[in-house]
C-alpha positions, 0 to 999 in steps of 0.5 A: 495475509495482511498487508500495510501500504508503507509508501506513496507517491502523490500526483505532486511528486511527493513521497509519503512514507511510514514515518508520516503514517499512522501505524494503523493507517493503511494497514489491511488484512485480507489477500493483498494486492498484486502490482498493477491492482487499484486500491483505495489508500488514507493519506493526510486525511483524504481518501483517494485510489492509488495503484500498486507499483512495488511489494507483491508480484503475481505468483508470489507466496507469502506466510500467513504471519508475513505482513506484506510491505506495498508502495503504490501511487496516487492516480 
């Protein structure tokens, strides 16, 4: 079940989304992560942890085919 950070929030307060993203940029295969996980995520060319706050709920199933939309923040 792959997964694509679509959204991140910035410590500044800025909200980076999918427009600004490269379409291969924080695209992951593999079980994705649950709200609350900490993930390491690419943005303007730094690589830093964000935690998942919205896209994949424990207990949630998914497809295999089903790509998993997670928006997180920089922490």
């Amino acid at each position: 079940m792959p997964y694509w950070v679509k959204r991140i929030a910035l410590r500044s307060g800025e909200l980076v989304t999918e427009r600004e993203l490269r379409p291969d940029e924080n695209y992951f295969q593999g079980a994705a992560p649950v709200v609350g996980d900490v993930i390491k995520v690419r943005c303007r060319d730094r690589i830093f942890d964000a935690k998942v706050v919205w896209g994949n709920w424990r207990g949630r199933e998914h497809g295999a085919e089903v790509i998993v939309p997670l928006r997180v923040q920089e922490i």
